[in-house]
Every structure is written in structure tokens, then in C-alpha cells.
Phi, psi and omega in degrees: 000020172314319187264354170321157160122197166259141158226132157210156209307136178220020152175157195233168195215106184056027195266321178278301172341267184358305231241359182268319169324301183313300217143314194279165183269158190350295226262329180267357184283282201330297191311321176308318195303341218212024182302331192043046190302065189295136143242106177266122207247138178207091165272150166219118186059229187254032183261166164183143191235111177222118195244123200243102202263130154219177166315341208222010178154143189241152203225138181229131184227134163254157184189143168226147204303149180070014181260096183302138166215193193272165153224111188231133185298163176278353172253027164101319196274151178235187220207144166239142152168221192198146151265138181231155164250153181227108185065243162251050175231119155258153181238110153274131166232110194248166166247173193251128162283350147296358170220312174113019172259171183288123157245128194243151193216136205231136158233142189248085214276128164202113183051066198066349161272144193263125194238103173281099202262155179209152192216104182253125149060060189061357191255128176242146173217140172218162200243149188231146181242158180206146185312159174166000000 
């Protein structure tokens, strides 16, 4: 339950690479860069309620671990797949439904931070949240 709470973004790390990897384009790579993104994470067992605020949308996702579900990115694209946890990492493995690639997303606590990773086509990116 580590990940309980509010997070919000307070630095991004090769997150525009990433998202130039992805597909979007210029003018949605800036805003994203700049989203101000809160995530309030609420587990109970293996269920999760994570609710995703930015500038451009807001979002509720339920989800339960080993389960597959729908996704769709704040750039349109969407996504089928699941989170498991492996030690104290949750992992997402989603595919993208326009192409059939990997996305893989990882979120972590380290040293007080929420460290999100996210890894397309050889490209790795992570966005790191502080409580808030």
C-alpha cells in the first residue's frame, strides 16, 4: 500500500524523447512536458483506484492486478494489458492497439518518491512524482 496517496509530477527525465518515440507530435510533446500531472493512488489487496489529473484531463481508472483492461493515453492512443506486482514494483505491460508494440511502464517508491518508467522501442523515460 506504498503507493497510496496523492503524487505530483516534479520532474521528467527523456519523457520527450519517449513521447516523440510514441508518435505525438511537437505541439502535444511540449504540453505534456508540462501537464502538471497528480496521481491519487488508492489500493485495497490487489484492486486499484487511481485518479489522473492534468492540465488538458482528468481521469479514473479501477484496475486489478493480472487482469487485463482498456486505456486510452491523454494523446488518443490506446492501449489493452495489465499490472502485476514484482516485489515492490508495479509493472505494466500494455500493447498499443494501432500497431501491436510494447509498452511497458513500471511505477516505484524511491526514497520518498514515486519513480514512474515507462519504456517504448528502446527508448526509456521516467517522470518522478513527490507526495503532494
Amino acid at each position: 500500500m506504498a503507493f497510496n496517496g496523492t503524487w505530483k509530477v516534479d520532474r521528467n527525465d527523456n519523457y520527450e524523447k519517449f513521447m516523440e518515440e510514441m508518435g505525438i507530435n511537437m505541439v502535444k510533446r511540449k504540453l505534456a512536458s508540462h501537464d502538471n500531472l497528480k496521481i491519487t493512488v488508492e489500493q485495497t489487496g490487489d484492486k486499484f483506484h487511481l485518479k489522473e489529473v492534468s492540465t488538458f484531463r482528468t481521469v479514473e481508472i479501477n484496475f486489478t492486478l493480472g487482469v487485463n483492461f482498456e486505456y486510452s493515453m491523454a494523446d488518443g492512443t490506446e492501449l489493452t494489458g495489465s499490472w502485476v506486482m514484482e516485489g515492490d514494483t508495479l509493472k505494466g505491460t500494455f500493447t498499443r492497439k494501432d500497431n501491436g508494440k510494447l509498452l511497458i511502464t513500471t511505477r516505484k517508491i524511491i526514497a520518498e518518491e514515486l519513480v514512474q518508467t515507462y519504456t517504448y522501442e528502446g527508448i526509456e523515460a521516467k517522470r518522478i512524482f513527490k507526495r503532494g
